[in-house]
C-alpha positions as CSV (number, residue, x, y, z in Angstrom):
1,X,21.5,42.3,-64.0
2,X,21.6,44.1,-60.9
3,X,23.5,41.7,-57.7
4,X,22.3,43.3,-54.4
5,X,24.4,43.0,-51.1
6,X,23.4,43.2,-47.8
7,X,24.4,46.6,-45.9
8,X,26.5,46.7,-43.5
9,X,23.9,46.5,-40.5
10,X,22.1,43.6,-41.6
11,X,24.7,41.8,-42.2
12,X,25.7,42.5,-38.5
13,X,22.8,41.5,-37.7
14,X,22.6,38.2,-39.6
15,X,25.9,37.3,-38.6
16,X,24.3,37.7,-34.8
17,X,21.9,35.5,-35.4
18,X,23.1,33.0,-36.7
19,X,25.6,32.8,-34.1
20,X,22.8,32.8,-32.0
21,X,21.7,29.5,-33.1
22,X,24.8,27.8,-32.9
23,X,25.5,29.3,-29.9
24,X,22.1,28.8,-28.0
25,X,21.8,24.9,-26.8
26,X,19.0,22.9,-28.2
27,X,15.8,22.3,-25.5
28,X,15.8,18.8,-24.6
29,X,12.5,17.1,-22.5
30,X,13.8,15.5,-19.8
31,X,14.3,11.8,-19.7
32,X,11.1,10.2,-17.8
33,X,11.7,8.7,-14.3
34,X,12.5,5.4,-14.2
35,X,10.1,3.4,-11.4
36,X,10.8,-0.4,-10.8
37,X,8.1,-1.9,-8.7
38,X,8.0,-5.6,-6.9
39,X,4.7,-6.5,-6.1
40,X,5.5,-9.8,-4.5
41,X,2.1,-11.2,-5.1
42,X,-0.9,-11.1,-7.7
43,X,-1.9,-7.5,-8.8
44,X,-5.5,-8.9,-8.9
45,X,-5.7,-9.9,-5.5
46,X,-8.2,-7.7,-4.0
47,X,-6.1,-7.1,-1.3
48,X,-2.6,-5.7,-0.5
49,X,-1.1,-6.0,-4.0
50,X,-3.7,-5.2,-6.3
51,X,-4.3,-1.6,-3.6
52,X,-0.3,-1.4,-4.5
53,X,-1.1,-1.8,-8.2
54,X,-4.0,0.4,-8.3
55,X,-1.9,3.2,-6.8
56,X,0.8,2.5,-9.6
57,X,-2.0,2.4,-12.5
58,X,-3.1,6.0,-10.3
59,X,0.6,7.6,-10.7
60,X,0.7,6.5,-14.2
61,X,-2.4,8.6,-15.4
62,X,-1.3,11.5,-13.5
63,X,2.3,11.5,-15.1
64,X,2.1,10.2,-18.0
65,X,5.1,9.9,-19.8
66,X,7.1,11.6,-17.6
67,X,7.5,8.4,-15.5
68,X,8.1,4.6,-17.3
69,X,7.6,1.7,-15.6
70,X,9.2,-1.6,-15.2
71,X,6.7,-3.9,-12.9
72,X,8.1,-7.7,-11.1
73,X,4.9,-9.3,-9.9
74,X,4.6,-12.9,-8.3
75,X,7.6,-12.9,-6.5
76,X,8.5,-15.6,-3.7
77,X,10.2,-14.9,-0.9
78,X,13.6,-16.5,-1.7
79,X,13.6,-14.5,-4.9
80,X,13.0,-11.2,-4.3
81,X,16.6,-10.1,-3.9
82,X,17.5,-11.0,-7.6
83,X,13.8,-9.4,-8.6
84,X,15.2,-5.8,-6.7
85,X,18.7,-6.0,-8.4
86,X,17.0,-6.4,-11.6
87,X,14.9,-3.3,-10.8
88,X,18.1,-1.6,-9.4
89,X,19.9,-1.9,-12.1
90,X,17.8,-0.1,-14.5
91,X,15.6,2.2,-12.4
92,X,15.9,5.4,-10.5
93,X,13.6,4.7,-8.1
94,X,12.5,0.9,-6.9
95,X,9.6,0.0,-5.0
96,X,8.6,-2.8,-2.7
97,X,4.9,-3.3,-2.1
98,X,4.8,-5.2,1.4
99,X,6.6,-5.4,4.5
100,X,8.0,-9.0,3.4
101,X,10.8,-7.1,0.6
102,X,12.0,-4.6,3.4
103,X,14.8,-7.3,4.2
104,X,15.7,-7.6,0.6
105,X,15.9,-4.1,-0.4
106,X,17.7,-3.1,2.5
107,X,20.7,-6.0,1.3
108,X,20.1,-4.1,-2.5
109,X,20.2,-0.9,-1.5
110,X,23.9,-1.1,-0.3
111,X,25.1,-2.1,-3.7
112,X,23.2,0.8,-5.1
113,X,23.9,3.9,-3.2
114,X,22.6,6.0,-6.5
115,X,19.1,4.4,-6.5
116,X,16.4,5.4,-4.2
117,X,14.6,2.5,-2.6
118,X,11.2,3.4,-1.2
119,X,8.9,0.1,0.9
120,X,5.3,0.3,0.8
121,X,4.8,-1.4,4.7
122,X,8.1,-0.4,6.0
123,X,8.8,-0.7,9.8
124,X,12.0,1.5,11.7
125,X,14.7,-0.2,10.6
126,X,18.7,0.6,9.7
127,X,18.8,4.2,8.6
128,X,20.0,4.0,5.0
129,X,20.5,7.5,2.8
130,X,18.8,5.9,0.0
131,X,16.1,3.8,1.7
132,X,12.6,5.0,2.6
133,X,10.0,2.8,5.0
134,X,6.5,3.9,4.9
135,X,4.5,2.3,7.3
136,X,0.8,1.7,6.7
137,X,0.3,1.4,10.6
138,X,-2.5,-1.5,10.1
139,X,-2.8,-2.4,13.8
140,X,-4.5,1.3,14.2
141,X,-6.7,0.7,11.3
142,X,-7.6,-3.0,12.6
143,X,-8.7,-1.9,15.9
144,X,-11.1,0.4,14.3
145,X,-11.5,-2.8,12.1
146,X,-12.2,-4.9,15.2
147,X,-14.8,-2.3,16.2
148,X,-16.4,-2.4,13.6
149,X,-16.9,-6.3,13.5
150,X,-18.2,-6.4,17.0
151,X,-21.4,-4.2,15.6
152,X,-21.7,-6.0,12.5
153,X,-21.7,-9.4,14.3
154,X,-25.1,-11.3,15.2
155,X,-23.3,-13.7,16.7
156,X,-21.0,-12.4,19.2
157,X,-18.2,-14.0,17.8
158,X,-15.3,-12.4,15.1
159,X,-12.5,-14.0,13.6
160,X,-8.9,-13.1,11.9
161,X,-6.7,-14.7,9.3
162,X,-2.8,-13.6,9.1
163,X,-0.4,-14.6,6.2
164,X,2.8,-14.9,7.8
165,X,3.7,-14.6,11.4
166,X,5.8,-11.5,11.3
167,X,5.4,-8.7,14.1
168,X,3.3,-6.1,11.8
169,X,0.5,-8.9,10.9
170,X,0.3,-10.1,14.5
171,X,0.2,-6.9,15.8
172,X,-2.6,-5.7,13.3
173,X,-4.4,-9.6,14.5
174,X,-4.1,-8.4,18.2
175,X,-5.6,-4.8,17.8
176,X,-8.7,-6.6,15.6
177,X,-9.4,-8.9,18.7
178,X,-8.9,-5.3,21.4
179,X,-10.9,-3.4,19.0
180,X,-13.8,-6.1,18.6
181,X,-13.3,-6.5,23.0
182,X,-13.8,-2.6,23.1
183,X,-17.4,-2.8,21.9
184,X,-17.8,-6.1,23.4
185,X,-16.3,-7.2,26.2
186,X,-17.8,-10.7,25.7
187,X,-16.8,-11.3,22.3
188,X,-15.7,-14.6,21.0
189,X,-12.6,-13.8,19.0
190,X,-10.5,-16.5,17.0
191,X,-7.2,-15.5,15.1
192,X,-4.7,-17.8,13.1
193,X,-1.7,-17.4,10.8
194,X,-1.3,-19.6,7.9
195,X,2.3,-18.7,7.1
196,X,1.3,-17.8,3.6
197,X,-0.1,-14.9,1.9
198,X,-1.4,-16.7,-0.8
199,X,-2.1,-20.2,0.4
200,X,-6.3,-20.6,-0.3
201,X,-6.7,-23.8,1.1
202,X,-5.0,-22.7,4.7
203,X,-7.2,-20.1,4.8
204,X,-9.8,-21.8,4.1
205,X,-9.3,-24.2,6.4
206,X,-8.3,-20.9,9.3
207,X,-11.8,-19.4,8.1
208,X,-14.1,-22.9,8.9
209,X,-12.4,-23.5,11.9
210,X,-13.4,-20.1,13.4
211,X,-17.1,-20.1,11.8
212,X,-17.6,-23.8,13.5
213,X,-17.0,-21.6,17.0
214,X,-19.6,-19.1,15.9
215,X,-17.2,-16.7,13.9
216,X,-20.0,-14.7,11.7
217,X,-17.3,-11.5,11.0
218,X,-14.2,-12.3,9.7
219,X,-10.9,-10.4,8.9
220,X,-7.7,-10.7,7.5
221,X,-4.2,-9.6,6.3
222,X,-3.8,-11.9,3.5
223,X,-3.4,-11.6,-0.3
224,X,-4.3,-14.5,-2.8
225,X,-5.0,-16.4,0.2
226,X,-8.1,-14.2,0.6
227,X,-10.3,-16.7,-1.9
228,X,-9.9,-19.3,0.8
229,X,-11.4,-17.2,3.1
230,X,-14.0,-16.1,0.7
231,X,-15.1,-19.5,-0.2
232,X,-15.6,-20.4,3.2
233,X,-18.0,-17.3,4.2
234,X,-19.6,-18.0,1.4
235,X,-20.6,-21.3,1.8
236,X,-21.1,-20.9,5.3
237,X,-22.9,-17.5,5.1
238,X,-21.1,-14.8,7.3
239,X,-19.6,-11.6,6.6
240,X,-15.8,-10.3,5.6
241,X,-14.0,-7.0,6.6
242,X,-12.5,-6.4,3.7
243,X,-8.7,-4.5,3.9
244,X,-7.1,-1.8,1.8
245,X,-9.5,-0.5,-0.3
246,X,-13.2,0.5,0.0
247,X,-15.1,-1.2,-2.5
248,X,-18.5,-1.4,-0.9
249,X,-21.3,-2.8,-3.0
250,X,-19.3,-4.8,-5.7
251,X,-19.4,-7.8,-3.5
252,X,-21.9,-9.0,-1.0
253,X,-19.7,-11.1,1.1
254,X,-18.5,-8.1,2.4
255,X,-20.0,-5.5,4.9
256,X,-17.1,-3.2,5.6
257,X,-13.7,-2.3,4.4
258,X,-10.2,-0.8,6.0
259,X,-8.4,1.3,4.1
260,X,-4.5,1.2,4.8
261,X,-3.4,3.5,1.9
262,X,-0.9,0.9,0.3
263,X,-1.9,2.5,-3.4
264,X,-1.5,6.1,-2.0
265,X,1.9,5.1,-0.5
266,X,2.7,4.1,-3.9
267,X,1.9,7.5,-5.4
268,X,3.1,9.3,-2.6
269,X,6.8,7.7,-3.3
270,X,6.7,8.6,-7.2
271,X,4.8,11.9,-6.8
272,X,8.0,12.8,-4.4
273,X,10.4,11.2,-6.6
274,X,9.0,13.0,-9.6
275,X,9.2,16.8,-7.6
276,X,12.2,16.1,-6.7
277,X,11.7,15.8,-3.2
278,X,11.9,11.9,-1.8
279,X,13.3,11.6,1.4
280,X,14.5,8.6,2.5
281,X,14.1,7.3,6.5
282,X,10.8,6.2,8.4
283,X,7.2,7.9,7.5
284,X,4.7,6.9,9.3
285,X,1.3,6.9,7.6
286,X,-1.8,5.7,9.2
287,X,-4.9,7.9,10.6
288,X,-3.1,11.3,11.0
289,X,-2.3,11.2,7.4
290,X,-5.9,11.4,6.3
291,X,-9.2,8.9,4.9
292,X,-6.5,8.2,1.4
293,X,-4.1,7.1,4.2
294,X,-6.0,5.0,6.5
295,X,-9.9,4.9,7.0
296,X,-12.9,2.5,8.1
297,X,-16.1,2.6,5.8
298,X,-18.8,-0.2,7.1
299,X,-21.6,-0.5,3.9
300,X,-24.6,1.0,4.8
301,X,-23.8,2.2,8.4
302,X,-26.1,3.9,10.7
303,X,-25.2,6.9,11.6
304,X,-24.5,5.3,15.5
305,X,-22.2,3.2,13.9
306,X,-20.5,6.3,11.9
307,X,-20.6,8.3,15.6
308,X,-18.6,5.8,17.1
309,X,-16.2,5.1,14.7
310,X,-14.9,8.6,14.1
311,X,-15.3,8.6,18.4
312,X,-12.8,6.0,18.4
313,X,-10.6,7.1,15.4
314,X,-9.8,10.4,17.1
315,X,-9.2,8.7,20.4
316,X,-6.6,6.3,18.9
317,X,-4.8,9.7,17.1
318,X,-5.0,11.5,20.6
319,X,-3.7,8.8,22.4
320,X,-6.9,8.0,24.8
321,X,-6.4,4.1,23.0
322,X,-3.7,3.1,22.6
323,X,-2.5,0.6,19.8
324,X,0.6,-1.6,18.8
325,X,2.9,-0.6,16.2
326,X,2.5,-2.2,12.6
C-alpha cells in the first residue's frame, strides 16, 4: 500500500489557508434598528395618527427587516412619560407622533442621552443632542385650507374644530379663518376647541353649533374626535376639509384634503436613522419641503381653483402672506 504525503508546497499552502479561516472574522448582518413609536391616539383615526401609522407601515416595506418595531398606541396624556421610557429602554430610536408627547420626551430624553428621540409636530424648543422636533407647520397648510373652504362654500360661512387649546392648533384655527377671509372678505367663520382630540360628542356638539350659523365647510385638527364632526355634516348635509392625507373619493363627506406630511415625517426620522444620518434640533417641514411634506388637493377642482391655490402657496413660501407658526 502506497501512503502519499503532501509536498512541501501544498502543505504551505494548506497550512495558509487554514489559518486563513481561523484568522478571517466571520460576516455578521447587522442587528436591525430598533424604532419605538407612541402614537398617542387610534392608528385608525383618519387623521393625525393613522397619517403617523401609515408612514410607519411605509418605512416598514421599504426596510424590511433591517428595522423592528415596537408600537404604544392609545396613550393619555398623563401616561405618556412611562409609554416613552418603555420605548427608551429598548429602542434606538423613539418616536412621538404629535405635538402633545414633545413635553414628555423631552423629560425622557435626559435619562437617555444614548437614544435618539425624534417628534413628529415638534415646535423650537430646549436644544437637546439627542432630540429632534419636526414641525409639520399646519397654520401654512390651513391657510391654504381656509382658501380653499371659502370656494367650496355655498353659504358663505366656514367653520373649525381644535382638539386641545395649545399654541400650534390655535394657530393652524386662526390661519383657516385668514385664509377663508382672503377669498372672502365677508365670510362667516366659526372656530372652537373641545380640549380633546378624541372626544366625538364635543365635536359633535362644536360642528352643530357652527352649521346652525350657516357653517356649510368645516375643518379641523382633531383625531378620534373627527366622527363627531363627521356625524354632524352628515346629518346636516355640508362638506369637511379633510387633514393629513389626500384620500379624495373614498368618502363623500369630504371635498378637499390638507396634507401636513405627519406619515412622511415618520419615514423621514427612520430613513435618517437607518443611513446613519439623524440629526437632532428643529426641522422645519411644511410647503418648502415639497406636496409629501405639505399640500392642498380640493376633489374635483377647476382648474381656477388649482390657479389660485398654487398662486397663494408660492406667495406664503415667498413671504407675500404671511402666516403664524405651527
Amino acid at each position: 500500500m502506497k501512503i502519499s504525503f503532501p509536498s512541501r508546497r501544498n502543505f504551505t499552502l494548506a497550512a495558509a489557508a487554514a489559518a486563513a479561516l481561523v484568522l478571517t472574522p466571520m460576516a455578521y448582518a447587522a442587528d436591525p434598528l430598533a424604532v419605538g413609536i407612541l402614537i398617542p391616539g387610534s392608528k385608525s383615526d383618519k387623521g393625525w395618527m393613522e397619517s403617523g401609522y401609515d408612514g410607519l407601515v411605509a418605512a416598514q416595506k421599504e426596510y424590511g427587516d433591517k428595522i423592528k418595531v415596537q408600537m404604544i398606541e392609545n396613550i393619555n396624556y398623563a401616561d405618556m412619560e412611562q409609554a416613552l421610557t418603555n420605548l427608551a429602554s429598548k429602542n434606538k430610536l423613539v418616536i412621538g407622533v404629535g405635538g402633545q408627547t414633545q413635553a414628555a420626551v423631552m423629560k425622557v430624553a435626559k435619562r437617555f442621552p444614548n437614544t435618539k428621540f425624534s417628534i413628529v409636530g415638534g415646535n423650537k424648543a430646549e436644544d437637546m443632542p439627542n432630540v429632534a422636533g419636526y414641525d409639520v407647520k399646519q397654520a401654512e397648510i390651513a391657510f391654504v385650507a381656509g382658501a380653499a373652504a371659502a370656494m367650496l362654500s355655498k353659504n358663505g360661512a366656514v367653520s373649525y374644530v381644535g382638539g386641545m387649546e395649545i399654541p400650534s392648533i390655535v394657530n393652524a384655527g386662526k390661519e383657516f379663518g385668514n385664509g377663508a377671509k382672503y377669498i372672502n372678505p365677508k365670510i362667516k367663520y366659526f372656530e372652537n376647541y373641545t380640549g380633546d382630540f378624541d372626544n366625538v360628542a364635543k365635536s359633535k356638539e362644536a360642528t352643530l353649533a357652527a352649521i346652525a350659523q350657516g357653517a356649510d365647510v368645516h375643518y379641523h385638527i382633531l383625531n378620534l374626535g373627527l366622527r363627531g364632526m363627521e356625524q354632524a355634516a352628515k346629518e346636516k348635509g355640508t362638506k369637511i376639509v379633510g387633514s393629513y392625507t389626500d384620500r379624495c373619493g373614498t368618502d363623500p363627506l369630504y371635498n378637499a384634503y390638507s396634507i401636513t406630511g405627519v406619515g412622511y415625517q415618520v419615514q423621514y426620522a427612520i430613513s435618517e436613522a437607518a443611513k446613519g444620518s439623524w440629526k437632532a434640533g428643529y426641522k422645519p417641514f411644511g410647503l418648502a419641503m415639497g406636496a409629501k411634506a405639505s399640500d392642498m388637493v380640493v376633489c374635483g377642482a377647476t382648474p381656477e381653483m388649482k390657479k389660485k391655490l398654487e398662486e397663494i402657496k408660492k406667495d406664503i413660501l415667498s413671504g407675500k402672506i404671511k402666516v403664524l407658526e405651527g
